[in-house]
N, C-alpha and C positions, 0 to 999 in steps of 0.2 A: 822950629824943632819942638819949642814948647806945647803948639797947637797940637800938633802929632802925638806927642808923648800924653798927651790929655787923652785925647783919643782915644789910643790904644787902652790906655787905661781904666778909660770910661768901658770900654769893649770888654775887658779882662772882666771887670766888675758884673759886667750885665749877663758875661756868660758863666762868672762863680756862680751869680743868681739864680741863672736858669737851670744848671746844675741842679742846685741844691734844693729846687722845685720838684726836678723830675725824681731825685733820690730820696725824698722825706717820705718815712713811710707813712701809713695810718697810725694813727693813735687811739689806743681801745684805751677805754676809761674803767679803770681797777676794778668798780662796780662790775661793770660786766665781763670784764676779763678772769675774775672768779670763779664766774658762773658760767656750764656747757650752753646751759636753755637761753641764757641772755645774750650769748657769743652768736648760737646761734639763728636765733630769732633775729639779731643785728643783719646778719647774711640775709635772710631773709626779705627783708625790709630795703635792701639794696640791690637783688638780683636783678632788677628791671630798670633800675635809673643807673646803676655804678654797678657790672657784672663782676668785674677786675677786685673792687673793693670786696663784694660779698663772697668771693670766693677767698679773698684774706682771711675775712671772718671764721669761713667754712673751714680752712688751716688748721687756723690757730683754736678752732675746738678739737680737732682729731690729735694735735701736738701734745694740747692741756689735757685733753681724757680721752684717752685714745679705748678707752674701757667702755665709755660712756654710750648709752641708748643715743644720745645725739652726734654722735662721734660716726656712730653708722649712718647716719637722718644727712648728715654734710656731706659726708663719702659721697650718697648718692648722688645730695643738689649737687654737687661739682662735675660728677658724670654728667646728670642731666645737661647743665648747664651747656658743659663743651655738645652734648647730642642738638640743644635743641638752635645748634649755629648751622649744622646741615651740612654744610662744605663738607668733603673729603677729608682735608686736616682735623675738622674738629671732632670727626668722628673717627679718625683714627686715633686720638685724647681721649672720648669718652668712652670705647671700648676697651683702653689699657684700663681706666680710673675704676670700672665695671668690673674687670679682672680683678683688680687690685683690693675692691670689695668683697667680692666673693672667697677672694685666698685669706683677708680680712675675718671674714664671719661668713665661713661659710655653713654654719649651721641658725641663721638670719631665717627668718620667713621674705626678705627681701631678694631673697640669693637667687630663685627664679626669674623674678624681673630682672636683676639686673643679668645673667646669661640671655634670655630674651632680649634684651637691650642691644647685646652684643652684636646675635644677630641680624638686629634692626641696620646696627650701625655701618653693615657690608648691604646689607639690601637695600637702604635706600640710594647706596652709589650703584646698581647691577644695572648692566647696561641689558636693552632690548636685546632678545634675540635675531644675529645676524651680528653681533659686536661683541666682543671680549667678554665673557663669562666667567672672569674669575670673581668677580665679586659676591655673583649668585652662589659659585659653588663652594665661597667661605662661608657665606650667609648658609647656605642649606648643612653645614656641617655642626655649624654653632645651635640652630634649633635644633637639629637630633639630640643634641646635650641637653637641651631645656627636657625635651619627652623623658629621655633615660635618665636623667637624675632629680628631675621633679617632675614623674608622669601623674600626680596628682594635685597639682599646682593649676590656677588660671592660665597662668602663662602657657602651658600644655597644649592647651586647647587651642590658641591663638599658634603658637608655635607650629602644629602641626597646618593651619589652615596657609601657613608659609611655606613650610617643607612643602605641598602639592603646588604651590605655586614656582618655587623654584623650581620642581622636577618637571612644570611642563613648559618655564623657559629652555632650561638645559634640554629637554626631548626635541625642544623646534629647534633647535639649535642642532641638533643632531638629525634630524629632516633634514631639514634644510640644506647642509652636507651631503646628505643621501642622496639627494633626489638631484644634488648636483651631479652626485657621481655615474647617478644613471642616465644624464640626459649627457652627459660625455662619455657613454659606453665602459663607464670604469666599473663594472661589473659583478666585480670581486669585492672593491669596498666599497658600493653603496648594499651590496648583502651582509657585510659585517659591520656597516652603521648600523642597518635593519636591524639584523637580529640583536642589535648591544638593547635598543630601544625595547623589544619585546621582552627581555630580560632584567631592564634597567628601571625602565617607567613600565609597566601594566595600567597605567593609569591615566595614559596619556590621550587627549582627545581628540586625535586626530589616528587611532589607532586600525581604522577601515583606510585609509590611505599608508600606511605602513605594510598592511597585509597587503594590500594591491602591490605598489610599489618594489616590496620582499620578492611576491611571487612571480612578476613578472621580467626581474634581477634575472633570476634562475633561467625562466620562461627563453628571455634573450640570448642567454649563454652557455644557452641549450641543455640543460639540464633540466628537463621538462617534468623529472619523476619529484623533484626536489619544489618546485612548482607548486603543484598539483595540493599540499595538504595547507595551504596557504592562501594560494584559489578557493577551496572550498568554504575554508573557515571565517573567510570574508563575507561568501555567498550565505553562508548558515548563519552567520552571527550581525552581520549587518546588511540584511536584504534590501532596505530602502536607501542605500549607500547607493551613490551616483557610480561606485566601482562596481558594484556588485554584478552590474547589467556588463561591464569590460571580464568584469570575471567569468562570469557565465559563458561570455564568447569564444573565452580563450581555452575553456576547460573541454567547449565544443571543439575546437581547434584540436587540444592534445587527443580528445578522444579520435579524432578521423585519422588522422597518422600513427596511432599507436597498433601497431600489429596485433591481431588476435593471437591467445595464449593457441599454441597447439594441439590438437588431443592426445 
């Protein structure tokens, strides 16, 4: 019983021990707990060997001077930080921390990158088109805010060059649909994917297969007058189009059937 009771004892001890390992916090040294620049140069110095620690640091400067020019310098390394772990989780952490700088100071010259940041942090999870697209269309939502409220920011110009590229995932993505619907004869709404697309993206690169695909919707379900200025503008706008030469055929096609006007 005595052995036992040792034991246990010795057990008790080694896990108060480890306890009290895992709950000691850091210790900042008065020196630099003073000072914002030394708090956070400390962060600094630790971001790459101890991330956990340097984001202590980064804290306990925005705590102690929340006023302070380095109080927004930590805000950011902490976004950063959780952005540059990549996962899902960590960017949904550095997208609120981003926010949270911006509602912070939002008259910052930092405040464009981090709204860019934002929408980095939905666009690097957007899955390929043909899979879930909500990611793209948070991402494409959060750069129009970087254009409209910093349209003469760096971040602007980068922002935008995402916004085209979100709009011509979400476009395939809405092809793609289309053209399902037309080779299952659903006729009705592969014409109101179409036209969402011509309305939606103008930009979209794949737009001589749009116009094909639109007029030939029509074409099938016999609405041949509806057709016809869809055909053409295929034919006029993209004549070296591998459709142009299907367009041309089919525009021969409505002309042979279409009754002459009467005198």
């Amino acid at each position: 019983m005595k052995k036992v009771a040792c034991v246990v004892f010795i057990a008790l001890l080694c896990g108060i021990s480890l306890w009290n390992c895992k709950a000691k916090e850091v210790v900042i040294d008065p020196a630099v707990a003073s000072s914002d620049e030394a708090l956070f140069k400390a962060g600094q110095s630790y971001i790459k060997k101890d991330p956990e620690k340097a984001l202590l640091y980064f804290r306990q400067v925005i705590d102690s001077f929340p006023k302070s020019f380095y109080a927004q310098r930590a805000k950011l390394a902490i976004a950063d930080s959780y952005f540059q772990k990549k996962d899902e989780g960590s960017m949904i952490l550095a997208a609120s921390e981003y926010r949270e700088f911006i509602a912070l100071y939002p008259y910052s010259p930092s405040a464009s990158y981090a709204q860019y940041q934002i929408g980095m942090a939905s666009f690097k999870n957007a899955l390929k088109p043909g899979r879930d697209q909500t990611k793209t269309t948070q991402a494409l939502a959060e750069f129009k805010k970087v254009v409209t409220n910093y349209p003469l920011s760096e971040e602007a110009k980068l922002a935008q060059e995402k916004i085209n590229e979100c709009e011509e995932r979400l476009a395939t993505q809405e092809f793609l649909i289309a053209v399902f619907y037309y080779k299952s004869y659903a006729l009705k709404a592969s014409t109101s994917r179409l036209s969402e697309i011509l309305t939606n993206y103008p930009t979209f690169s794949r737009m001589d297969e749009v116009y094909f695909y639109l007029a030939d919707s029509y074409y099938k379900w016999r609405k041949t007058a509806e057709s016809v200025p869809y055909f053409t503008k295929l034919v006029s706008d993209y004549p070296t189009s591998i459709y142009a030469k299907k367009a041309q055929e089919r525009l021969r096609e409505i002309e042979k059937t279409t009754p002459e006007p009467k005198e």
